[in-house]
Biopython code that builds the backbone (N, CA, C, O; Angstrom):
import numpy as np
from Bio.PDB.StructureBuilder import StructureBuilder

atoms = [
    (1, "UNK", "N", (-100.173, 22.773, -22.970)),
    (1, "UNK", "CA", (-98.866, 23.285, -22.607)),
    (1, "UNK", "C", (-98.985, 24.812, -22.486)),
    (1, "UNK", "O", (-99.682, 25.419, -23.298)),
    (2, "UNK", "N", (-98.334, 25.458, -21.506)),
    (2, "UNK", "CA", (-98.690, 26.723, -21.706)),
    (2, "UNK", "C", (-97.324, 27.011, -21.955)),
    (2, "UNK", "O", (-96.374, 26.229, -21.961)),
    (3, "UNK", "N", (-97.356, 28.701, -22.238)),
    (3, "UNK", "CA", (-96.866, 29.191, -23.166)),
    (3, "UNK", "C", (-94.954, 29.668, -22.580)),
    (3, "UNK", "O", (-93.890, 29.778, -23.189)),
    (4, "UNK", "N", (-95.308, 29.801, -21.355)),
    (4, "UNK", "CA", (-93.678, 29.757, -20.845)),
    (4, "UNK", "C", (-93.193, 28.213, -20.684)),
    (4, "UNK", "O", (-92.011, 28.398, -20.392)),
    (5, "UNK", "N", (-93.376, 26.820, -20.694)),
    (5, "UNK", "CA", (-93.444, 25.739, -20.992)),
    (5, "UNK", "C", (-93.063, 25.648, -22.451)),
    (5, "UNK", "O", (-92.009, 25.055, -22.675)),
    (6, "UNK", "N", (-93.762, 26.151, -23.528)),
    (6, "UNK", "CA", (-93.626, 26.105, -25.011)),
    (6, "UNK", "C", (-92.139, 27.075, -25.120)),
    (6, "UNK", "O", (-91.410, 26.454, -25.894)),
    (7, "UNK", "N", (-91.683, 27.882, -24.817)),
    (7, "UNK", "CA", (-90.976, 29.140, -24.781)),
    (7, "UNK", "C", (-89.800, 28.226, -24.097)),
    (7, "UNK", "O", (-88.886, 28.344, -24.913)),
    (8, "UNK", "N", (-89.439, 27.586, -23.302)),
    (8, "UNK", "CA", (-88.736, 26.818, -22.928)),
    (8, "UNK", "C", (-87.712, 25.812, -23.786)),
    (8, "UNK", "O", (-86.519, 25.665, -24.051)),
    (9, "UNK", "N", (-89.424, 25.049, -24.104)),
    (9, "UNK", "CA", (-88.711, 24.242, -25.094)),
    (9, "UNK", "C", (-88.149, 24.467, -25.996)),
    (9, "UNK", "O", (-87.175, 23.926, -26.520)),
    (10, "UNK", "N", (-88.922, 25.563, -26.323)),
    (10, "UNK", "CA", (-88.211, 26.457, -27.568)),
    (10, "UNK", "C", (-86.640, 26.430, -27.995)),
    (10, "UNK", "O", (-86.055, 26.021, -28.998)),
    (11, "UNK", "N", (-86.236, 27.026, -26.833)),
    (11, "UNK", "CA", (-85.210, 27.645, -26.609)),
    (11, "UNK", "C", (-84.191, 26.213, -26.188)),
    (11, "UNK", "O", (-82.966, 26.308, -26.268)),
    (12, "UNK", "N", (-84.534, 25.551, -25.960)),
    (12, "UNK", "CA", (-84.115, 23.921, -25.854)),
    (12, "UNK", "C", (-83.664, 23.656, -26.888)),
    (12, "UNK", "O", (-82.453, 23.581, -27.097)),
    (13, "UNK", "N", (-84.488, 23.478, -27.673)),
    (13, "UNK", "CA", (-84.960, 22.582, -29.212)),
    (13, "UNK", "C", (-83.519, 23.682, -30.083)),
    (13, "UNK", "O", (-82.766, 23.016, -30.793)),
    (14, "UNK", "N", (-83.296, 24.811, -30.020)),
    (14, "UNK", "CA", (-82.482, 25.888, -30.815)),
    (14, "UNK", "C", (-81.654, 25.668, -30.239)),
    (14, "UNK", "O", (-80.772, 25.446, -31.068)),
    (15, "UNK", "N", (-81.029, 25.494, -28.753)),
    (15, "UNK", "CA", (-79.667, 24.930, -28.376)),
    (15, "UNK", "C", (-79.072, 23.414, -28.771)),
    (15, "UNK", "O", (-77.962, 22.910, -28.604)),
    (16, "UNK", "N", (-79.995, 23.043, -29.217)),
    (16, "UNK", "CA", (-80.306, 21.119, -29.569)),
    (16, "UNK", "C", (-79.877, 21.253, -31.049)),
    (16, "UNK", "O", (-78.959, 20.554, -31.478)),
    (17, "UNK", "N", (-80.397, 21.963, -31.677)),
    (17, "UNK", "CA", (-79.695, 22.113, -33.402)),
    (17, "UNK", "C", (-78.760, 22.599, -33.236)),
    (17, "UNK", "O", (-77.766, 22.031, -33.688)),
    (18, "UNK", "N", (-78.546, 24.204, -32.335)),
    (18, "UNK", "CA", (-77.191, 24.507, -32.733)),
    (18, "UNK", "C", (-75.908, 23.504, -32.377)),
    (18, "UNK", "O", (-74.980, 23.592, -33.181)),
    (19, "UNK", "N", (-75.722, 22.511, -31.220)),
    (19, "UNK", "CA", (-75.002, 21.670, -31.162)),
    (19, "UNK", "C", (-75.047, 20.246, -32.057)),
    (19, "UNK", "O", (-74.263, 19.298, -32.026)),
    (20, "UNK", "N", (-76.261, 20.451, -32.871)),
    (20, "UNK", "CA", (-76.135, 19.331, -33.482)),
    (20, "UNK", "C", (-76.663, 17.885, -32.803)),
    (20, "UNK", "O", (-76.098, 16.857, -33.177)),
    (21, "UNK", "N", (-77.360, 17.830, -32.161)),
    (21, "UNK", "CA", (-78.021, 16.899, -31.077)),
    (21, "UNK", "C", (-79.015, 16.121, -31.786)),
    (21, "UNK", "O", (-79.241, 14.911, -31.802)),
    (22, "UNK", "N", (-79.557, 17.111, -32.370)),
    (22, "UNK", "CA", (-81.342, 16.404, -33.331)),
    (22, "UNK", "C", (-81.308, 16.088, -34.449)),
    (22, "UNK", "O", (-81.296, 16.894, -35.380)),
    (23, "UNK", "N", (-81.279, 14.461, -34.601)),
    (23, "UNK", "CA", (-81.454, 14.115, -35.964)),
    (23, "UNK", "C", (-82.737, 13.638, -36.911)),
    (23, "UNK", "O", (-82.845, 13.365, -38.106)),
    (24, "UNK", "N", (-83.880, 13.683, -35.504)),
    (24, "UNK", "CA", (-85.360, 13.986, -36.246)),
    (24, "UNK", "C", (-86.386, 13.843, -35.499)),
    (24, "UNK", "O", (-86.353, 12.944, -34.660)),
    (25, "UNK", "N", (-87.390, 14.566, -35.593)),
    (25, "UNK", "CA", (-88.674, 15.117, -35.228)),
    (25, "UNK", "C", (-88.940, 13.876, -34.249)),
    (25, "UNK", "O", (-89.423, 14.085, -33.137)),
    (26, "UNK", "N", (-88.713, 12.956, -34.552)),
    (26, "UNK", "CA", (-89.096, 11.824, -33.459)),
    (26, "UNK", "C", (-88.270, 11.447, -32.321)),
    (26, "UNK", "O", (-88.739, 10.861, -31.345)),
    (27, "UNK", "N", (-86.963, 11.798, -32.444)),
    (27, "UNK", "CA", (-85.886, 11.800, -31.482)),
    (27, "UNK", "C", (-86.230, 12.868, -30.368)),
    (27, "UNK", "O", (-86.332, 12.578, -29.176)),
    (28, "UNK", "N", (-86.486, 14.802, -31.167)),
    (28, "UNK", "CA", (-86.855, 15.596, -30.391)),
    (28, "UNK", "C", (-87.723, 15.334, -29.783)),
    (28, "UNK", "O", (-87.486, 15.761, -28.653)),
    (29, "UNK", "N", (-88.983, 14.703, -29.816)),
    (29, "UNK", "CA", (-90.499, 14.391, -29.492)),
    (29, "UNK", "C", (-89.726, 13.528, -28.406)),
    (29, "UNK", "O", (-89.830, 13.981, -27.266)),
    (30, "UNK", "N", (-89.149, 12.644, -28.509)),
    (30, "UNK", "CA", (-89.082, 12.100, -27.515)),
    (30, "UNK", "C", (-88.227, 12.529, -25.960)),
    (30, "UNK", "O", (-88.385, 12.320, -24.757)),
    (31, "UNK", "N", (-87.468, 13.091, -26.665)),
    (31, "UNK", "CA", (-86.588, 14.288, -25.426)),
    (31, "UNK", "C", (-87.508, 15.103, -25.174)),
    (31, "UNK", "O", (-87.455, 15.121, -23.945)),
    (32, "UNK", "N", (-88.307, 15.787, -25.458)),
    (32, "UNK", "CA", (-89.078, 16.860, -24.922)),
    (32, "UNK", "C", (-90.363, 16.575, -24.792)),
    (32, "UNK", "O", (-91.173, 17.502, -24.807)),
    (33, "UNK", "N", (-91.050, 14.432, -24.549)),
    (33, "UNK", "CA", (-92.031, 14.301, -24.433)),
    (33, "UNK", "C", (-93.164, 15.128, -24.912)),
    (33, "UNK", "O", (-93.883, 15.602, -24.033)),
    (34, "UNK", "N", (-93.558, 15.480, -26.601)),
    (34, "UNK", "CA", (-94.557, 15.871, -26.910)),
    (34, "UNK", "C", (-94.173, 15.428, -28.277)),
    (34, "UNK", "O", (-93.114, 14.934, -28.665)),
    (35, "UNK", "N", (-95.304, 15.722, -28.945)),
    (35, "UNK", "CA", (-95.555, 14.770, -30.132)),
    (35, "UNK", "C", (-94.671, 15.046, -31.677)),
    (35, "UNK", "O", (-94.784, 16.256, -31.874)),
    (36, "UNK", "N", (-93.943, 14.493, -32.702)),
    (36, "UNK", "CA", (-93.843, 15.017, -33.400)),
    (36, "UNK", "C", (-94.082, 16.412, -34.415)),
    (36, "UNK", "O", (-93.390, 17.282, -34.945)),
    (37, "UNK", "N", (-95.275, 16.089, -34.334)),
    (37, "UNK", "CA", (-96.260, 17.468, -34.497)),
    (37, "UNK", "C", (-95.300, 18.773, -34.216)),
    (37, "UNK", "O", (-94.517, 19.487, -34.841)),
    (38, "UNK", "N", (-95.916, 18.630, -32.711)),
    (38, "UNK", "CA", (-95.083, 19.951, -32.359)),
    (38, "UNK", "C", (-93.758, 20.148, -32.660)),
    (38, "UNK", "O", (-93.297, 21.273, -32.851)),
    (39, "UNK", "N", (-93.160, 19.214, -32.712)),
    (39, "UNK", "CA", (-91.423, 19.772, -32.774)),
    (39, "UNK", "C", (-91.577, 20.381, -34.265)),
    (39, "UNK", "O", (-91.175, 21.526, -34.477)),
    (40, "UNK", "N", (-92.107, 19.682, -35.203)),
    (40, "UNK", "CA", (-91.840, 20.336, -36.661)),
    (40, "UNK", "C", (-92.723, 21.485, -36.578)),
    (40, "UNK", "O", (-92.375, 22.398, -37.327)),
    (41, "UNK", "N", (-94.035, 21.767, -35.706)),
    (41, "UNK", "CA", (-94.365, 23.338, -35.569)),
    (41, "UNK", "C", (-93.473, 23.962, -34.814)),
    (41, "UNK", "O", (-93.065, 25.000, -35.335)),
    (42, "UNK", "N", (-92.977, 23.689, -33.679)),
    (42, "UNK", "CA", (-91.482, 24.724, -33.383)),
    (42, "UNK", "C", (-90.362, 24.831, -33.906)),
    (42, "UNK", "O", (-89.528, 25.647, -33.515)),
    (43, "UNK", "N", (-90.190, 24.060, -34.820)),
    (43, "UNK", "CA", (-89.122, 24.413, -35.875)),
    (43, "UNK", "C", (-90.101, 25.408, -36.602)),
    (43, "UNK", "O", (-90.066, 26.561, -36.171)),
    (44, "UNK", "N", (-90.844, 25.185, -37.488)),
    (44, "UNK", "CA", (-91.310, 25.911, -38.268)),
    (44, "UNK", "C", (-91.616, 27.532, -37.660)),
    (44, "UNK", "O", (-91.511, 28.508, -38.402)),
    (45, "UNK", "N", (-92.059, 27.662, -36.007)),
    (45, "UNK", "CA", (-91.783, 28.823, -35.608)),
    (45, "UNK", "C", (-90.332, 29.422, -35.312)),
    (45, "UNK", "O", (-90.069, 30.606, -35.102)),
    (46, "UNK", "N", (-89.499, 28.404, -35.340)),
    (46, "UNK", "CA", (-88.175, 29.117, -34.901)),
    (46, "UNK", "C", (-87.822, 30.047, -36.656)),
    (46, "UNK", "O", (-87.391, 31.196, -36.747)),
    (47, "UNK", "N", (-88.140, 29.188, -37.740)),
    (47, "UNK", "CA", (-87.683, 29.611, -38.955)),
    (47, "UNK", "C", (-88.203, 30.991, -39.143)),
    (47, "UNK", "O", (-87.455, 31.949, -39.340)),
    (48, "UNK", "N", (-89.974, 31.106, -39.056)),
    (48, "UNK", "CA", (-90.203, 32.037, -39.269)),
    (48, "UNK", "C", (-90.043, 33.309, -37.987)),
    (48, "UNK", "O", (-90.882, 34.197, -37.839)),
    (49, "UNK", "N", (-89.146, 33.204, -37.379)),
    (49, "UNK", "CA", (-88.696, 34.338, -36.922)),
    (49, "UNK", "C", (-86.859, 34.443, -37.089)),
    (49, "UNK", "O", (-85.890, 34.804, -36.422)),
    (50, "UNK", "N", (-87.143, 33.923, -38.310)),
    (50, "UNK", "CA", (-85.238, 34.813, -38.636)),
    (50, "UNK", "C", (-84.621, 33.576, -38.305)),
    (50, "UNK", "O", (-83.441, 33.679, -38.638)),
    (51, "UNK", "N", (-84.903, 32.142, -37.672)),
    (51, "UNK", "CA", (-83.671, 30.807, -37.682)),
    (51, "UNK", "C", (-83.577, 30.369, -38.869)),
    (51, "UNK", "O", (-84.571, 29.765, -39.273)),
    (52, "UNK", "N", (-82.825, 30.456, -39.479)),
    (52, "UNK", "CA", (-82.291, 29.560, -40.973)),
    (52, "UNK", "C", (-82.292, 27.803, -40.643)),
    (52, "UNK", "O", (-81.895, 27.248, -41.668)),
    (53, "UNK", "N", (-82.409, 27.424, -40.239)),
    (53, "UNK", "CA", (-83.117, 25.612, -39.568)),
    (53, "UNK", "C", (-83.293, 24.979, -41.097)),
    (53, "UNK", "O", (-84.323, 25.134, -41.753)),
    (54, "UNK", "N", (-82.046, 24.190, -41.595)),
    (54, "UNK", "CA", (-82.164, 23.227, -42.439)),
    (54, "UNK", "C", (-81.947, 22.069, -41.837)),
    (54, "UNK", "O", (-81.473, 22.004, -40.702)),
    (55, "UNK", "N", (-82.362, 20.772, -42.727)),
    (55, "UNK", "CA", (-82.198, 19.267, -42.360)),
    (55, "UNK", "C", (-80.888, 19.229, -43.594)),
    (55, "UNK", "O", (-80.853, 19.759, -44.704)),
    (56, "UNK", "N", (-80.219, 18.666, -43.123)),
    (56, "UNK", "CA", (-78.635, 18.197, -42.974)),
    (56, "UNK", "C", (-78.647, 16.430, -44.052)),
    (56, "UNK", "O", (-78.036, 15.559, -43.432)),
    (57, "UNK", "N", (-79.057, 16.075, -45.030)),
    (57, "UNK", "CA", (-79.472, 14.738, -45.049)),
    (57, "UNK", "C", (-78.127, 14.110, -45.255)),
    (57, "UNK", "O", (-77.967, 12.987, -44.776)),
    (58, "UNK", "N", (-77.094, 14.699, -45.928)),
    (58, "UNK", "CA", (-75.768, 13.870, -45.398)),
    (58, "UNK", "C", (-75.489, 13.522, -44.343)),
    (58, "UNK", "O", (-75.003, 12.402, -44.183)),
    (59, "UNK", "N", (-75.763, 14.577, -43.038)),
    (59, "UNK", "CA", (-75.442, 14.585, -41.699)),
    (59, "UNK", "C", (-76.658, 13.946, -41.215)),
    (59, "UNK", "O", (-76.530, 13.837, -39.996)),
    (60, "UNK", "N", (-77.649, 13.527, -41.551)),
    (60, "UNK", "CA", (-78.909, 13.543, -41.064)),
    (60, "UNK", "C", (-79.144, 14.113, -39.744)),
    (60, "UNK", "O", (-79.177, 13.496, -38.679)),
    (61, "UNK", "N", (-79.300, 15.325, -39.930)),
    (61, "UNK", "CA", (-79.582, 16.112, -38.539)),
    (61, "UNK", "C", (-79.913, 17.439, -38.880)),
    (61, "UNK", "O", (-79.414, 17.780, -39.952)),
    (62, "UNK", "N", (-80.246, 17.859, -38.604)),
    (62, "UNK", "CA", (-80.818, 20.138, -38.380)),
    (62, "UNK", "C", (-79.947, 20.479, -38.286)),
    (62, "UNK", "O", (-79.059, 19.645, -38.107)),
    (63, "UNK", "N", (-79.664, 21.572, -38.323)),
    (63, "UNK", "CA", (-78.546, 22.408, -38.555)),
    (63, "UNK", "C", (-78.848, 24.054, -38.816)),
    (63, "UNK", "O", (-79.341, 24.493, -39.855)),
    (64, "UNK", "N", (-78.491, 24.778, -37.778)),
    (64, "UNK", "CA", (-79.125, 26.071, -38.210)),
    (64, "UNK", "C", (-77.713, 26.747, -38.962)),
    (64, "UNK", "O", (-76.625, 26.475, -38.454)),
    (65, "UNK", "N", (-77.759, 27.492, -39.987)),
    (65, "UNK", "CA", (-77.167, 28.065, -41.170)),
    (65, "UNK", "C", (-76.845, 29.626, -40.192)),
    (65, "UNK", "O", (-77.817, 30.237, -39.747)),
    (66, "UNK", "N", (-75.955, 29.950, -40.036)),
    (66, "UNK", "CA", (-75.304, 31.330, -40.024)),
    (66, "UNK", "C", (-75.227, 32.311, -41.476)),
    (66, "UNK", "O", (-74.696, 33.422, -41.444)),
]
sb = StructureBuilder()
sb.init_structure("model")
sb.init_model(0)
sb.init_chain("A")
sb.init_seg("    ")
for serial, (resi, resn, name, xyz) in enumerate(atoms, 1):
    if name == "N":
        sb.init_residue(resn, " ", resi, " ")
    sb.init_atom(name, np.array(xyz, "f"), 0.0, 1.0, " ", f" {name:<3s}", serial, name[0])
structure = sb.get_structure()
C-alpha cells in the first residue's frame, strides 16, 4: 500500500470513529479491504499523534474522546 493510499484510509478510519461507524477491527478490515492488523496499527498511529481513540465496550464501538 503506498503511503497516500495509507493516508487516505487514515483519514477514513478517523471520520468512521468520529461518527461512530466502527465497532471492530474486523468490521474496519473489511470496509477498507486490508487486514485486521492494520486497522489496529492505524488506530494505534492515529493515538499516537494526539487521537484519544478508546473502545466503547458498553457501546461496543471506538470512540474518539474530546
Amino acid at each position: 500500500m503506498d503511503r497516500f493510499t495509507y493516508f487516505n484510509r487514515l483519514d477514513g478510519l478517523l471520520k468512521m470513529i468520529e461518527r461512530g461507524a466502527i465497532s471492530t477491527p474486523e468490521q474496519a478490515a473489511g470496509f477498507f479491504n486490508c487486514s485486521e492488523k492494520t486497522i489496529r496499527n492505524m488506530i494505534n498511529y492515529l493515538r499516537s499523534e494526539g487521537k484519544d481513540i478508546i473502545y466503547c465496550r458498553r457501546t461496543n464501538c471506538y470512540k474518539l474522546v474530546e
